[in-house]
C-alpha positions in Angstrom: -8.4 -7.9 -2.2 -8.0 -10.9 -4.5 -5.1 -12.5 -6.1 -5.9 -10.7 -9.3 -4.4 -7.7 -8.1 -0.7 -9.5 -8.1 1.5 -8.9 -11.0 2.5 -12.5 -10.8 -0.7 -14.2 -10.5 -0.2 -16.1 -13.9 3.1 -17.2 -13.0 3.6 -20.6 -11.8 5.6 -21.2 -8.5 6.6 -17.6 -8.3 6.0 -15.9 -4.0 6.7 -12.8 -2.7 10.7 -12.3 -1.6 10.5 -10.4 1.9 13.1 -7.3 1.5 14.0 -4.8 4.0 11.9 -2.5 1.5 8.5 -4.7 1.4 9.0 -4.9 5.7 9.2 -1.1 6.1 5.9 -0.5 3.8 4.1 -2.8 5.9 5.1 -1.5 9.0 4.1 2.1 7.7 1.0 0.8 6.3 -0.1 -1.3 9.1 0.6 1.7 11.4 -1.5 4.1 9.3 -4.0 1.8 9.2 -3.8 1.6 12.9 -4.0 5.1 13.0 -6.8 5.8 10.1 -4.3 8.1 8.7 -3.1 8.8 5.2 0.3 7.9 3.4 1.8 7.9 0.0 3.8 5.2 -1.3 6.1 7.0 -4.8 8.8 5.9 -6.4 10.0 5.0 -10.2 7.8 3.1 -12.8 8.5 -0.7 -11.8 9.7 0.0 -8.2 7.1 -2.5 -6.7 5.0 0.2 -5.1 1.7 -1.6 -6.0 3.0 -5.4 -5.0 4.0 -3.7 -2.0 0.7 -2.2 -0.8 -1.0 -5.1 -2.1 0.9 -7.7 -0.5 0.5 -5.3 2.9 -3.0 -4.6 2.7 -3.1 -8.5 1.8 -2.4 -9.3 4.8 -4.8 -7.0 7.0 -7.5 -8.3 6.0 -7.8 -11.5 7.8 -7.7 -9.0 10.9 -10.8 -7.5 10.0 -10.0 -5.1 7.7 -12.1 -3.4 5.0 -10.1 -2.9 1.9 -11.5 -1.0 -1.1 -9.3 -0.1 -3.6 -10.0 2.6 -6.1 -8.5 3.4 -9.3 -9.1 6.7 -10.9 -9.0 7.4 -15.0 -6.4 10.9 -15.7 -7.6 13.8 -14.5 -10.9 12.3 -13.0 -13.9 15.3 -12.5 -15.5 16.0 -8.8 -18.4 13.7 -10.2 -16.1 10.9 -11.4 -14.6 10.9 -8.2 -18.3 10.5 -5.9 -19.4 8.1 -8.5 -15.8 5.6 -7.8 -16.5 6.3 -4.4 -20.4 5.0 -4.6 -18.5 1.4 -6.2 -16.4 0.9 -3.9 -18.8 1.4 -0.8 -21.5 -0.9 -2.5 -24.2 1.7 -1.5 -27.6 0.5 -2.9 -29.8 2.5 -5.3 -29.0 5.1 -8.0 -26.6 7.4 -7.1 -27.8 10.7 -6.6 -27.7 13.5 -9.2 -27.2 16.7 -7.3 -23.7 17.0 -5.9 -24.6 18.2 -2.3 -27.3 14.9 -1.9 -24.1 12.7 -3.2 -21.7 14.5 -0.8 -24.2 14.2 2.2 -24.9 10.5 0.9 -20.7 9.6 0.5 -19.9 11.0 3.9 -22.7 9.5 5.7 -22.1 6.3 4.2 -18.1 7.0 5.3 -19.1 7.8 8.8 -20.6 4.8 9.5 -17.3 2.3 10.4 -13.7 2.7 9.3 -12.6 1.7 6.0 -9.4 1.8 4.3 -8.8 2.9 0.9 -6.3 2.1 -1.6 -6.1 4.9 -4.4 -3.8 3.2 -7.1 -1.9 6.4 -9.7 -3.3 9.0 -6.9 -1.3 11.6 -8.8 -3.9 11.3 -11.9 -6.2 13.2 -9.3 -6.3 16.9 -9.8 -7.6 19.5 -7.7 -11.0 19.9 -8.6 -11.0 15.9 -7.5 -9.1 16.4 -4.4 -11.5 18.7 -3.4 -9.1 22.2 -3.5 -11.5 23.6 -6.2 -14.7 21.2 -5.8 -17.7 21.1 -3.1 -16.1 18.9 -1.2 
């Protein structure tokens, strides 16, 4: 992840204050991560949720850790949701156009080493995206 993801990038001398809130999310994140388990960060419009995570995940990468973040559009379709996921693996060629080949392609390509994910306004997703409804 890149600077450009910080709210503050454009602001000169500012730095992250360490509160007891920012040291509990990186705890929990760095033992999800740990565990290759999922979590939800929520909380009000301007709460810090996304400095948070970004500032946590920041700082996993140095260990190793491969970070792709994601951002879907409202209410994203089954297909919008294979083709964010083809982006952010980098997988070479043309995606394919049957859904089964793209499912077989995404969890193959998923299988091959641990990655983690960072799905920024998650609750855009609906359940035809998660999956509930879909062929995944």
């Amino acid at each position: 992840m890149t600077a450009a993801t910080y709210q503050y990038v454009d602001l000169p001398d500012a730095s992250v204050v360490t509160t007891r809130a920012l040291l509990t999310a990186r705890e929990n994140i760095t033992d999800t991560v740990a565990a290759r388990a999922m979590m939800c960060i929520h909380g009000g419009a301007g709460f810090g949720k996304t400095l948070a995570v970004n500032t946590c995940l920041r700082e996993l990468e140095p260990a190793g850790e491969d970070v792709r973040k994601i951002t879907f559009r409202a209410r994203p379709t089954a297909r919008a949701v294979r083709y964010e996921l083809f982006t952010a693996l980098d997988l070479a060629g043309e995606p394919p156009r049957h859904p089964s080949e793209f499912d077989r392609l995404l969890k193959t390509a998923l299988a091959e080493r641990p990655r983690t994910f960072l799905v920024d306004e998650a609750q855009w997703l609906n359940g035809e995206a998660c999956g509930s409804r879909g062929s995944w």
